[in-house]
PDB file of the backbone (N, CA, C, O) and the ligand in Angstrom, with CONECT records:
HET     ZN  A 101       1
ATOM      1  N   UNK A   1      99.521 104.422  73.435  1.00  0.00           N
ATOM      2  CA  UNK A   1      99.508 105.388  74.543  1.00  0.00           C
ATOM      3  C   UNK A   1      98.312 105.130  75.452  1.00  0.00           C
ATOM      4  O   UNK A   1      97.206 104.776  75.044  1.00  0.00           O
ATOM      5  N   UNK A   2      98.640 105.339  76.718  1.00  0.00           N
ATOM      6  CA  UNK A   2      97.984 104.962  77.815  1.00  0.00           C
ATOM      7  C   UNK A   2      96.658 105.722  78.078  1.00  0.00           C
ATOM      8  O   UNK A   2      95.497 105.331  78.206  1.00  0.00           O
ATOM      9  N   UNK A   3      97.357 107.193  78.119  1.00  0.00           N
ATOM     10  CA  UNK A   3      96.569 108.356  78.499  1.00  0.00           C
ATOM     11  C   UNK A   3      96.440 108.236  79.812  1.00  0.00           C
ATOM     12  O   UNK A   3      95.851 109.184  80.331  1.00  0.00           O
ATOM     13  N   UNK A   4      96.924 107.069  80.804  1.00  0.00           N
ATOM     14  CA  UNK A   4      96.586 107.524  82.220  1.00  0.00           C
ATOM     15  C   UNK A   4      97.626 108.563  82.773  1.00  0.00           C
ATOM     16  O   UNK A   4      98.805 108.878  82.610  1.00  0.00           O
ATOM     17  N   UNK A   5      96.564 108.909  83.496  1.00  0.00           N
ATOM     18  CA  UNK A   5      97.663 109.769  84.576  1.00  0.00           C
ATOM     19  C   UNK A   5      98.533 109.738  85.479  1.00  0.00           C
ATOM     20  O   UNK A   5      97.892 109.158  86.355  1.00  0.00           O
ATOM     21  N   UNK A   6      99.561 109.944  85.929  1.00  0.00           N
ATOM     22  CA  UNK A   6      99.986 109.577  86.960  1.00  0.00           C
ATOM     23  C   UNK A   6      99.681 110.198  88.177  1.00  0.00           C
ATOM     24  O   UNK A   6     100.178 111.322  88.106  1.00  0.00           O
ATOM     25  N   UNK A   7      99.199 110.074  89.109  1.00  0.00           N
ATOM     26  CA  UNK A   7      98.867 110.347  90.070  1.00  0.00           C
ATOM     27  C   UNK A   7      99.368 110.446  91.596  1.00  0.00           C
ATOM     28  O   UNK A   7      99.015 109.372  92.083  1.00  0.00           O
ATOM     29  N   UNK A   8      99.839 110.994  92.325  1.00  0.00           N
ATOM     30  CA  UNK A   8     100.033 110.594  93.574  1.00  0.00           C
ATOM     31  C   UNK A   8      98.687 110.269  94.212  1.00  0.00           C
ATOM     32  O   UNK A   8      97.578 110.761  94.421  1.00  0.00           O
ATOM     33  N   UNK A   9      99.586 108.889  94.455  1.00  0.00           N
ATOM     34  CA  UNK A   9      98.635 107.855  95.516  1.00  0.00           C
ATOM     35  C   UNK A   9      99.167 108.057  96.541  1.00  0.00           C
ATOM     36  O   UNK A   9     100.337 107.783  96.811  1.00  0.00           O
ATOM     37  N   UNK A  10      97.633 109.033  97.883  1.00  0.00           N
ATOM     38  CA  UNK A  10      97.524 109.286  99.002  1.00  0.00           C
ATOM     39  C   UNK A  10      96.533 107.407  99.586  1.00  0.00           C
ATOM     40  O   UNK A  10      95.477 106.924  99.178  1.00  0.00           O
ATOM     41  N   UNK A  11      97.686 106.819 100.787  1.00  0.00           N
ATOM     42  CA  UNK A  11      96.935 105.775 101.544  1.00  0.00           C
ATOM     43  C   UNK A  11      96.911 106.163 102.816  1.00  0.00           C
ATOM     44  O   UNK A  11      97.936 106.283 103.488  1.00  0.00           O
ATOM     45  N   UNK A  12      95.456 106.443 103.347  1.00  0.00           N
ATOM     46  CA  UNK A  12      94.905 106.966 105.150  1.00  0.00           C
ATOM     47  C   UNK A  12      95.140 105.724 105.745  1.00  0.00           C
ATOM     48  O   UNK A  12      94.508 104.715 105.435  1.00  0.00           O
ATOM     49  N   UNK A  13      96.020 105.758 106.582  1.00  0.00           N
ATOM     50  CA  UNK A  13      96.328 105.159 107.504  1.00  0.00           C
ATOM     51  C   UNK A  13      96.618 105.396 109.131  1.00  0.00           C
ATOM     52  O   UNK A  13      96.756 106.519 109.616  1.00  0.00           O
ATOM     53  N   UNK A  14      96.697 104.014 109.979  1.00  0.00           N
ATOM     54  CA  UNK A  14      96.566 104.883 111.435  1.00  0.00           C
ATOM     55  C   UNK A  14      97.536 103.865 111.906  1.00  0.00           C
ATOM     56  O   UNK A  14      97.697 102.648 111.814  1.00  0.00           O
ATOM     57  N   UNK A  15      98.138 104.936 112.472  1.00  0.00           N
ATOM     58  CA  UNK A  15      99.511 104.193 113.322  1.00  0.00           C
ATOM     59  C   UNK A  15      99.385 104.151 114.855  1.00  0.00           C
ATOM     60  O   UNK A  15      99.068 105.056 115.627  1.00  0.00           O
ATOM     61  N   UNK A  16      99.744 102.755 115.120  1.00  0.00           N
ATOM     62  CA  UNK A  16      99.384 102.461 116.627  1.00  0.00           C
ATOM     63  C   UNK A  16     100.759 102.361 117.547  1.00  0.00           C
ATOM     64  O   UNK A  16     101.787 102.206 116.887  1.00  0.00           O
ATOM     65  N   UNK A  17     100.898 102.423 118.869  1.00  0.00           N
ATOM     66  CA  UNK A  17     101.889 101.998 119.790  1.00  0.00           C
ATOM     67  C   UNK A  17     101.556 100.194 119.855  1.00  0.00           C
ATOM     68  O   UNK A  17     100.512  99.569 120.040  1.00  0.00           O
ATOM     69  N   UNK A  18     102.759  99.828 119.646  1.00  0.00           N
ATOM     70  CA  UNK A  18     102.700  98.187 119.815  1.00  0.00           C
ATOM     71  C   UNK A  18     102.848  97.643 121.344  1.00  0.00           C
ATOM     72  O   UNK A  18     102.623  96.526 121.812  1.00  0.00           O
ATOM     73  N   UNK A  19     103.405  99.092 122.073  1.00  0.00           N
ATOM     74  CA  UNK A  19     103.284  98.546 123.874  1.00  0.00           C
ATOM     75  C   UNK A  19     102.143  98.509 124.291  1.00  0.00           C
ATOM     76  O   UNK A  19     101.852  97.698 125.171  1.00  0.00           O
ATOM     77  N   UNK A  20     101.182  99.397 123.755  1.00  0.00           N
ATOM     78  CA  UNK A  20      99.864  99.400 124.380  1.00  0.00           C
ATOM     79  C   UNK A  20      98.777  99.612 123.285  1.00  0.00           C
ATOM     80  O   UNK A  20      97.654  99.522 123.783  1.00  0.00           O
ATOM     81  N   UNK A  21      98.769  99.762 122.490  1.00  0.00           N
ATOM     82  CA  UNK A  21      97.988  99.826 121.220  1.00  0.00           C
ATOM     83  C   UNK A  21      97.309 101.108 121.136  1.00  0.00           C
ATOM     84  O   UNK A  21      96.240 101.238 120.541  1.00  0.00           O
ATOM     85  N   UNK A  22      97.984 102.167 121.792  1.00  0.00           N
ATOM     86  CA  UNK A  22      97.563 103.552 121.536  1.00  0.00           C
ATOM     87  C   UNK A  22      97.275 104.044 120.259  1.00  0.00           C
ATOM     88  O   UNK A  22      98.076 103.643 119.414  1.00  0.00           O
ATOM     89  N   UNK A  23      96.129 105.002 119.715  1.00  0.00           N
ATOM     90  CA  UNK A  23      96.727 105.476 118.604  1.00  0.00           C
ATOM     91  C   UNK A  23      97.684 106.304 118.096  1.00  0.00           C
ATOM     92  O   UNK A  23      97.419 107.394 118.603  1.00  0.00           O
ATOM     93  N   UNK A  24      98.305 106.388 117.641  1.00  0.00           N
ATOM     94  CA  UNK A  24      99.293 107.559 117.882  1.00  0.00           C
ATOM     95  C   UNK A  24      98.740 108.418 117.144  1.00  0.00           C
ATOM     96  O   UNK A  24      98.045 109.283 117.678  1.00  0.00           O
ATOM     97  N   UNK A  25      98.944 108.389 115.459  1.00  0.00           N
ATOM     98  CA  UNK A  25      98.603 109.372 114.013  1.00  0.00           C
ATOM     99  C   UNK A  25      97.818 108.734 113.278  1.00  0.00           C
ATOM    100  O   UNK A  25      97.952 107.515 113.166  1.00  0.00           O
ATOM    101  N   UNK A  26      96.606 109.567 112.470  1.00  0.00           N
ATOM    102  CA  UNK A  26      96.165 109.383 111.940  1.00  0.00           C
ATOM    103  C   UNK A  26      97.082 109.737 110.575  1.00  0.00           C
ATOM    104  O   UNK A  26      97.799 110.711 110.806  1.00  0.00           O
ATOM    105  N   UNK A  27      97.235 109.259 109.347  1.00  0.00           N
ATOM    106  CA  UNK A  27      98.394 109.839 108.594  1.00  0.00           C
ATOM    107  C   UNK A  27      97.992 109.420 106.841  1.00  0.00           C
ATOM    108  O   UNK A  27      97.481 108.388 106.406  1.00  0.00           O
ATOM    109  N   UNK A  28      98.284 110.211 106.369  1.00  0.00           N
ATOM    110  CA  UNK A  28      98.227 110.281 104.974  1.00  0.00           C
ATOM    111  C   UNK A  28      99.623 109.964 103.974  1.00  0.00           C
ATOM    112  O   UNK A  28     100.390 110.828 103.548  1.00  0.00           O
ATOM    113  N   UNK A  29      99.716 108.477 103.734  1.00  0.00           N
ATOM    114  CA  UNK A  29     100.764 108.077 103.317  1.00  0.00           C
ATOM    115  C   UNK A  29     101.109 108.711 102.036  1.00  0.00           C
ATOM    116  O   UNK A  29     100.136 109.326 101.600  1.00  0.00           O
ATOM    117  N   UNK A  30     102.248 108.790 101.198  1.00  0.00           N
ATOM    118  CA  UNK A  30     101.933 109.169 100.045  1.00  0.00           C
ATOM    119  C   UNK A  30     102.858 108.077  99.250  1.00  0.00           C
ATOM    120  O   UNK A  30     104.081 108.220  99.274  1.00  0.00           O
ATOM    121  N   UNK A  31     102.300 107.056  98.593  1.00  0.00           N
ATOM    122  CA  UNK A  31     102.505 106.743  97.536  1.00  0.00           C
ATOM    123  C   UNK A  31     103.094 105.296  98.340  1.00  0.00           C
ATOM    124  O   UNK A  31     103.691 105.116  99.401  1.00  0.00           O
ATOM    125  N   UNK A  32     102.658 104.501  97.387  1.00  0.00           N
ATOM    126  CA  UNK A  32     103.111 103.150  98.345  1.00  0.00           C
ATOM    127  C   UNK A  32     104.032 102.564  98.535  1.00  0.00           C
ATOM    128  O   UNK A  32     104.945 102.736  97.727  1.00  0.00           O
ATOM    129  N   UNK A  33     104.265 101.553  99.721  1.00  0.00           N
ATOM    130  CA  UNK A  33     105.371 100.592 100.033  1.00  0.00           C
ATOM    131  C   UNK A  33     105.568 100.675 101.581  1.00  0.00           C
ATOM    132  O   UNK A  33     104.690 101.121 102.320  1.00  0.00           O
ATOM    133  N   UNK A  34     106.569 100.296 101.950  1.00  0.00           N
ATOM    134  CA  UNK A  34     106.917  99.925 103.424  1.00  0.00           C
ATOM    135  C   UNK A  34     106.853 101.519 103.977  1.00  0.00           C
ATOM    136  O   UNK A  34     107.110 102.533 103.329  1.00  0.00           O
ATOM    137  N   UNK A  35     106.365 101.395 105.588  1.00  0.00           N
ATOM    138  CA  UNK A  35     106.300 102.546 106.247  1.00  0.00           C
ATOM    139  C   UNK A  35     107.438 102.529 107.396  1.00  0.00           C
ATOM    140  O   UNK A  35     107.660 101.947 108.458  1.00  0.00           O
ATOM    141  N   UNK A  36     107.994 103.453 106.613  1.00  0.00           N
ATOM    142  CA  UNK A  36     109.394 103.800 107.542  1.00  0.00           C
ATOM    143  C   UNK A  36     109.776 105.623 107.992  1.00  0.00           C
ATOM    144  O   UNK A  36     110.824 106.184 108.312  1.00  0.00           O
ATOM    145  N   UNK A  37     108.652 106.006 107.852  1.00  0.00           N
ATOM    146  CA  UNK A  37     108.925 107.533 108.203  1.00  0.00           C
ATOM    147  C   UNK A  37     107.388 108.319 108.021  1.00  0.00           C
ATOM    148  O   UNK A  37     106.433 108.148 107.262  1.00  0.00           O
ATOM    149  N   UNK A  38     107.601 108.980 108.798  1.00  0.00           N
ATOM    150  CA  UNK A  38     106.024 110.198 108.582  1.00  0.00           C
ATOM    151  C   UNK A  38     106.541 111.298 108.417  1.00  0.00           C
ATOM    152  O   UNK A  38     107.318 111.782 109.239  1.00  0.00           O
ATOM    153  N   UNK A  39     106.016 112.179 106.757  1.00  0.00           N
ATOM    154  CA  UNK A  39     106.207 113.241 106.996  1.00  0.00           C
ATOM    155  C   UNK A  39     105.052 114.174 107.906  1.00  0.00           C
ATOM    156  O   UNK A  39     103.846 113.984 107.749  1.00  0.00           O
ATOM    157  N   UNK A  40     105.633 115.281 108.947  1.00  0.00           N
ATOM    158  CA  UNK A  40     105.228 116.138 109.564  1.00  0.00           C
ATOM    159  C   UNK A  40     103.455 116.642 108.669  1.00  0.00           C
ATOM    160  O   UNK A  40     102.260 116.405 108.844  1.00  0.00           O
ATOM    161  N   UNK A  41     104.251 117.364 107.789  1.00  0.00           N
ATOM    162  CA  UNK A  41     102.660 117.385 107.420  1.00  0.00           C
ATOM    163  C   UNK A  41     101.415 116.361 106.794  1.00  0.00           C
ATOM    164  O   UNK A  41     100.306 116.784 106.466  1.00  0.00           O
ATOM    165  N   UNK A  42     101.815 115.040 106.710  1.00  0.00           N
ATOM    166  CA  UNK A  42     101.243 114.438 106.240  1.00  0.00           C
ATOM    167  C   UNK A  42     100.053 113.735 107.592  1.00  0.00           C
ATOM    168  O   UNK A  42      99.006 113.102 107.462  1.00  0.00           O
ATOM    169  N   UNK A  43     100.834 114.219 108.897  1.00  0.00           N
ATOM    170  CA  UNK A  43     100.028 113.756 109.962  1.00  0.00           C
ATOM    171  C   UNK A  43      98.647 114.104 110.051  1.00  0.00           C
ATOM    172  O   UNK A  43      98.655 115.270 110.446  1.00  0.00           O
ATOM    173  N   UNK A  44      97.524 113.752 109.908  1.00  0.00           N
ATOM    174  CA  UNK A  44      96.316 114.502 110.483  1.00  0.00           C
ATOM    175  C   UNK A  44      95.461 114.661 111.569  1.00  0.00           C
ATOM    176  O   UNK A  44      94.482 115.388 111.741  1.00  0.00           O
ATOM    177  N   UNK A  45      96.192 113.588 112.481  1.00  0.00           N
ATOM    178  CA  UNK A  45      95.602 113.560 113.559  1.00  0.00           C
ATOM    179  C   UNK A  45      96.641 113.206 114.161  1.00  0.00           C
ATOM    180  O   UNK A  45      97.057 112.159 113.665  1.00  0.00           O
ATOM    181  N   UNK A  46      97.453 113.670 115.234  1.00  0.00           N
ATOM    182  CA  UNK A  46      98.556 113.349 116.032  1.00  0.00           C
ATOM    183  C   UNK A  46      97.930 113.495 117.746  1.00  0.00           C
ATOM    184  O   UNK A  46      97.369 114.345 118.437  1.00  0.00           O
ATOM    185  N   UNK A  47      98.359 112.304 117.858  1.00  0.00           N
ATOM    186  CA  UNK A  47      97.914 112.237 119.818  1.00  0.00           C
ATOM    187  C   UNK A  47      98.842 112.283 120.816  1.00  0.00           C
ATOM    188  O   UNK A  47      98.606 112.225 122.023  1.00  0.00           O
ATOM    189  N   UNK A  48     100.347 112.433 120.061  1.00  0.00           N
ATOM    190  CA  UNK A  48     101.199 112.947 121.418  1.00  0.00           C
ATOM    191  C   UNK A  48     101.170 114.165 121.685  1.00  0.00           C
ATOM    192  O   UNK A  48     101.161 115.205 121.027  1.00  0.00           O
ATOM    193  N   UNK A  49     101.155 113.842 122.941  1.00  0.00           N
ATOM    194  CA  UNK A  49     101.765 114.851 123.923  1.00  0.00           C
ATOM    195  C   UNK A  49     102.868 115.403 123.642  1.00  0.00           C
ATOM    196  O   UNK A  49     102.922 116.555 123.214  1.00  0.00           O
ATOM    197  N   UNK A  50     104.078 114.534 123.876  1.00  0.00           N
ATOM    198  CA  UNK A  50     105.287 114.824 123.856  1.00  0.00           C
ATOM    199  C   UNK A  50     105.663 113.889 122.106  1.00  0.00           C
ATOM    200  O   UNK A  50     105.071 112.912 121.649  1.00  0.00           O
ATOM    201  N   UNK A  51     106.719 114.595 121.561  1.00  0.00           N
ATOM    202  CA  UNK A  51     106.733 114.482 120.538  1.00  0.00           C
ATOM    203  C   UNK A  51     107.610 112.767 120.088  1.00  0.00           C
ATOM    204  O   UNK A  51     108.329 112.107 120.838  1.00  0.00           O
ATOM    205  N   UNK A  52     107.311 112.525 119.002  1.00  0.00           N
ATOM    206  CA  UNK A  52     107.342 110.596 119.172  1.00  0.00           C
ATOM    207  C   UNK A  52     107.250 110.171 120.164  1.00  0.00           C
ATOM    208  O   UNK A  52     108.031 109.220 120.210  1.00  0.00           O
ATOM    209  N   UNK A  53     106.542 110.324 121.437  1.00  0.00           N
ATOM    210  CA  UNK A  53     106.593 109.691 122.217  1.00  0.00           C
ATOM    211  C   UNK A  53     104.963 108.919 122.278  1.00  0.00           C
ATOM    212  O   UNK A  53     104.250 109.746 121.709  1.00  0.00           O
ATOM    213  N   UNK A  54     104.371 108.131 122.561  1.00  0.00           N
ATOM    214  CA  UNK A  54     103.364 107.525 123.194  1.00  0.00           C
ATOM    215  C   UNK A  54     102.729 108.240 124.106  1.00  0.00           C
ATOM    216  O   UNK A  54     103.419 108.317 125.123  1.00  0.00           O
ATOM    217  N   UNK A  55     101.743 108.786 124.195  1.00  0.00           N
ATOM    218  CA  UNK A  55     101.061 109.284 125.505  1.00  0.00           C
ATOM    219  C   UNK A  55     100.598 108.664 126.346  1.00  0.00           C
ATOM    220  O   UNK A  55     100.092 109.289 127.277  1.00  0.00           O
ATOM    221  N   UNK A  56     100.581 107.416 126.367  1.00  0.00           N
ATOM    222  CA  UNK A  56     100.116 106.447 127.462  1.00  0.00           C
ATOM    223  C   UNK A  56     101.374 105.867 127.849  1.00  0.00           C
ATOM    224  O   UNK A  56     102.058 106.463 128.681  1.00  0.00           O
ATOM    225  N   UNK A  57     101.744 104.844 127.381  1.00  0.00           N
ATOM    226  CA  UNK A  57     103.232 104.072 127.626  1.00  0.00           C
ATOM    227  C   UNK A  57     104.673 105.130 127.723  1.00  0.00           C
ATOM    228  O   UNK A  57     105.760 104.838 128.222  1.00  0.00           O
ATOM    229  N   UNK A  58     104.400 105.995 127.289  1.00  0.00           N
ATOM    230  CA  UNK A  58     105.799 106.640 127.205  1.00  0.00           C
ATOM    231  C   UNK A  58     106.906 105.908 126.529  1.00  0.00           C
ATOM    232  O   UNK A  58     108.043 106.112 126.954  1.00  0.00           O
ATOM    233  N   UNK A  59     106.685 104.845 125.247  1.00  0.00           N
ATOM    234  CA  UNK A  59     107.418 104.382 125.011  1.00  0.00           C
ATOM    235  C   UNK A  59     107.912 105.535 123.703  1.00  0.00           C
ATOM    236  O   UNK A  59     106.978 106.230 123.304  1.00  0.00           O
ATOM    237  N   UNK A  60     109.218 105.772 123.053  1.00  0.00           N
ATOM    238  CA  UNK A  60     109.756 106.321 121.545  1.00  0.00           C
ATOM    239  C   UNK A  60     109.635 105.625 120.918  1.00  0.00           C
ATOM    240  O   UNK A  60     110.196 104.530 120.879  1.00  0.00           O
ATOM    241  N   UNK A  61     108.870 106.054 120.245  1.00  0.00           N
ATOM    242  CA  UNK A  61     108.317 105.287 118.428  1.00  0.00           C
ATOM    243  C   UNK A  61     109.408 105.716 117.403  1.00  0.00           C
ATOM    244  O   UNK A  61     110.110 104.908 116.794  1.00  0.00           O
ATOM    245  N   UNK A  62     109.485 107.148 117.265  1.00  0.00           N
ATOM    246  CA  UNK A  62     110.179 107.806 116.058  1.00  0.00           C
ATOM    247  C   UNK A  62     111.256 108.827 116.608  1.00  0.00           C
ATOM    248  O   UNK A  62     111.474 108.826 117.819  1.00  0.00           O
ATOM    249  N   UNK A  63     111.887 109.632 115.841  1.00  0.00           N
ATOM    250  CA  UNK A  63     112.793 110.590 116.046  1.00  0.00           C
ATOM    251  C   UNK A  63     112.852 111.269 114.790  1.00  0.00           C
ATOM    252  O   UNK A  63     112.909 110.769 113.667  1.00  0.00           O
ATOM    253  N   UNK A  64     112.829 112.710 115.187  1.00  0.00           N
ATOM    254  CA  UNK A  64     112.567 113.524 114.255  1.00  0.00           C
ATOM    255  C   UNK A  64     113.435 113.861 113.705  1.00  0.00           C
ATOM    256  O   UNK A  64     114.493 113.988 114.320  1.00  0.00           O
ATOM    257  N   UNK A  65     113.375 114.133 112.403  1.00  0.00           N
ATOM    258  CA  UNK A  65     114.408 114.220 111.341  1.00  0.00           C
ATOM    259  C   UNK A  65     114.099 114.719 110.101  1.00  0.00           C
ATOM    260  O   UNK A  65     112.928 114.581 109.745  1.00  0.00           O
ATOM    261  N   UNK A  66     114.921 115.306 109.303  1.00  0.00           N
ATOM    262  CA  UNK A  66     114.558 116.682 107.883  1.00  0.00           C
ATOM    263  C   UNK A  66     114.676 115.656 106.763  1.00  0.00           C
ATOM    264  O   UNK A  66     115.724 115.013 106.693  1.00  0.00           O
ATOM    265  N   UNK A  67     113.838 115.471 106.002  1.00  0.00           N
ATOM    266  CA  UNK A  67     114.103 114.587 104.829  1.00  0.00           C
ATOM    267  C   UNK A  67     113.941 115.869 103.462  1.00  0.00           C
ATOM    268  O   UNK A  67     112.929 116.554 103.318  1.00  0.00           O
ATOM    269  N   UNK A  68     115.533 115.983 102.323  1.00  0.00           N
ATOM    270  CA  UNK A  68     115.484 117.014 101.681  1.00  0.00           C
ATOM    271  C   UNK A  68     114.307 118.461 102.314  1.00  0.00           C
ATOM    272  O   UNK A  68     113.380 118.823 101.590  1.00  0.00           O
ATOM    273  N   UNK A  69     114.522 119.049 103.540  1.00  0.00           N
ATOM    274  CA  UNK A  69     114.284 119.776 104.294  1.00  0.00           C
ATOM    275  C   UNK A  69     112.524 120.029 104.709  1.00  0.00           C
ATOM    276  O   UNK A  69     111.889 121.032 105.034  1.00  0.00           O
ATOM    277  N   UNK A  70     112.189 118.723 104.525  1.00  0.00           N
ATOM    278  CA  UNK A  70     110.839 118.749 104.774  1.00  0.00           C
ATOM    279  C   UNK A  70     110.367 117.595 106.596  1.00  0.00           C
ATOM    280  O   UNK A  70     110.101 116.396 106.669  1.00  0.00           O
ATOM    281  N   UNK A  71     110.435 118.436 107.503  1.00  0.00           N
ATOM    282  CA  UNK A  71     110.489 117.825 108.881  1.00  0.00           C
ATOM    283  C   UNK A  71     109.640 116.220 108.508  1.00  0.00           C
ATOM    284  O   UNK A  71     108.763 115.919 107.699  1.00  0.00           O
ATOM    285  N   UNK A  72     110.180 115.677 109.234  1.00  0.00           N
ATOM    286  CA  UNK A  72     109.964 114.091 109.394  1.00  0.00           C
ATOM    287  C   UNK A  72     110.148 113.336 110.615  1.00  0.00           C
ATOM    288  O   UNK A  72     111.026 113.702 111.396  1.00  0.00           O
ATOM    289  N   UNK A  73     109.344 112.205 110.909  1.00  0.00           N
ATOM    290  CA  UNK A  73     109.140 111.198 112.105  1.00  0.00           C
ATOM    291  C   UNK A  73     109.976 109.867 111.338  1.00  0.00           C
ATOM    292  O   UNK A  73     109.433 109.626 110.260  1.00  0.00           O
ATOM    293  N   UNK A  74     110.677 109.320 111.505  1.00  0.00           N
ATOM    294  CA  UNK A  74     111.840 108.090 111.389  1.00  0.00           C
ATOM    295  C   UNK A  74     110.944 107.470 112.563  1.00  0.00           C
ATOM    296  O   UNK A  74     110.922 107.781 113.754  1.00  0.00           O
ATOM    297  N   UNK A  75     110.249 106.552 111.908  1.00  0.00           N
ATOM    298  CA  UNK A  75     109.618 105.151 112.954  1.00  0.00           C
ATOM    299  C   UNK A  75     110.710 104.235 112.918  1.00  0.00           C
ATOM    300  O   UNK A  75     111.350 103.708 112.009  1.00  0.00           O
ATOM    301  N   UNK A  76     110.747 104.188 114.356  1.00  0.00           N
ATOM    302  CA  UNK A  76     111.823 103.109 114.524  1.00  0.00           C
ATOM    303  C   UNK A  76     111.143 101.214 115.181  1.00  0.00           C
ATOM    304  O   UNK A  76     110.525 100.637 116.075  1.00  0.00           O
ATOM    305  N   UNK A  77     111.746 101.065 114.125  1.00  0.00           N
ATOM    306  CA  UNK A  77     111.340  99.614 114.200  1.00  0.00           C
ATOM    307  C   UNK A  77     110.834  98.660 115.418  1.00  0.00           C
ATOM    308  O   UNK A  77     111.669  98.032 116.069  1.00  0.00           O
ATOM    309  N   UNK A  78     109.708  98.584 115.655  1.00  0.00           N
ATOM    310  CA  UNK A  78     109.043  97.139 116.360  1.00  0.00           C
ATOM    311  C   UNK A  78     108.350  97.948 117.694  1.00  0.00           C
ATOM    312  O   UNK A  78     107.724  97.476 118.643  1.00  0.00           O
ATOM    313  N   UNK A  79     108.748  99.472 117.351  1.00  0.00           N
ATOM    314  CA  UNK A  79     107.285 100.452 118.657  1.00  0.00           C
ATOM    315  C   UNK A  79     106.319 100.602 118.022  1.00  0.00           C
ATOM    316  O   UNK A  79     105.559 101.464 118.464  1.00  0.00           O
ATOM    317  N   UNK A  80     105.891  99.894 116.762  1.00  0.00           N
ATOM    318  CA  UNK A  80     104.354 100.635 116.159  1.00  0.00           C
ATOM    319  C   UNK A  80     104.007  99.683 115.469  1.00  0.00           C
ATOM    320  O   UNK A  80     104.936  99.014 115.016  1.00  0.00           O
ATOM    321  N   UNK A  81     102.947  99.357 115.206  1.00  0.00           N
ATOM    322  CA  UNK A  81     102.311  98.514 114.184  1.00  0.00           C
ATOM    323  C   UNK A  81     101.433  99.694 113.022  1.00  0.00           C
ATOM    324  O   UNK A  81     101.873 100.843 113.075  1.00  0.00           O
ATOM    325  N   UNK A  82     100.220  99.440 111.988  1.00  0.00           N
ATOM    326  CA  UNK A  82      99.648 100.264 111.590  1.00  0.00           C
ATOM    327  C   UNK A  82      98.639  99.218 111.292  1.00  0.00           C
ATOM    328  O   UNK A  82      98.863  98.009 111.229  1.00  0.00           O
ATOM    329  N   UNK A  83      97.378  99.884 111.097  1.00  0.00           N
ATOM    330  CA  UNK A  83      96.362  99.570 110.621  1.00  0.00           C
ATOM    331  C   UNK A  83      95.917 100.289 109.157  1.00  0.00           C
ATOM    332  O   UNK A  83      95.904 101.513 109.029  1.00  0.00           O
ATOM    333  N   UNK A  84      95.529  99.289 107.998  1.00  0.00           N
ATOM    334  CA  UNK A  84      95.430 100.290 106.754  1.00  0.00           C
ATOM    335  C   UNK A  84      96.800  99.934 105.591  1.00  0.00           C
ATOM    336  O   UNK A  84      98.019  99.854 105.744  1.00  0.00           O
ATOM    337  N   UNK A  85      95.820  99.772 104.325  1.00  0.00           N
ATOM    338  CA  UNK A  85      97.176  99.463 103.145  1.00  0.00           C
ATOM    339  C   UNK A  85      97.818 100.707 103.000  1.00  0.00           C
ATOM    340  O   UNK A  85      97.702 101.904 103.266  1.00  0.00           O
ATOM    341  N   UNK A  86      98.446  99.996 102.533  1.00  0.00           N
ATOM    342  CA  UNK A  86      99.769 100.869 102.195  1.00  0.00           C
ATOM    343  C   UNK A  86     100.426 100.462 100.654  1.00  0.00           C
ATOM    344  O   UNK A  86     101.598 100.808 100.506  1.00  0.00           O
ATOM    345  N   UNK A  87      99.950  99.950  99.812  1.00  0.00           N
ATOM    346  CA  UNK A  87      99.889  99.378  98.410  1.00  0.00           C
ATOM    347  C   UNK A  87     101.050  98.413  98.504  1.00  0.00           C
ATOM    348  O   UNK A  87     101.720  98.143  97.508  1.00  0.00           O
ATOM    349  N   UNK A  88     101.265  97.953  99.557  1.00  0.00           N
ATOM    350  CA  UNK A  88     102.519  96.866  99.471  1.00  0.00           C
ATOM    351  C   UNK A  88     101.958  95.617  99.648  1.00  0.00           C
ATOM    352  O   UNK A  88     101.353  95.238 100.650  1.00  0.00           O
ATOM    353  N   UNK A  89     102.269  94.732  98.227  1.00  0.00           N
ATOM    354  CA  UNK A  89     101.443  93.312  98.542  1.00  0.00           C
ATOM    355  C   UNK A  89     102.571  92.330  99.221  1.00  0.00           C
ATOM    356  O   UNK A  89     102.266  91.190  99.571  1.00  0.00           O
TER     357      UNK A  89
HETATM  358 ZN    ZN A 101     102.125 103.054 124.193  1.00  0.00          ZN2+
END
């Protein structure tokens, strides 16, 4: 027996606009692998204006959406890059 714990693994990460390299969210991943969605509360620093949208470029990053009824951002592929692991080697 191990005795470890299992833990949720929180990874701080910051998600950028790839049109202009805005920041968008500062964000608290939970638990690792590919980043394909933000939950709502996991955001901690959010810089839109208008919601998935970019405040500089006006480009749509995400679209909002309920994952088992907890509000969510669906990043859509090739508007964002991120800076920061994410436990995916
Ligand atoms: Zn932008």
């Amino acid at each position: 027996m191990s005795g470890k714990l299992r833990k949720k693994q929180i990874f701080r990460i910051k998600i950028f606009c790839s049109g202009c390299n805005a920041l968008l969210y500062k964000y608290n991943k939970e638990g690792p692998g590919n980043l394909v969605k933000c939950f709502v509360d996991g955001i901690t620093e959010n810089n839109t204006t208008k919601a998935c949208t970019c405040p500089k470029c006006e480009k749509v990053f995400a679209r909002e959406d309920l994952l088992r009824g907890r509000p969510i951002h669906r990043l859509i592929k090739g508007t964002f890059f991120k800076r920061g692991n994410t436990g995916k080697k």
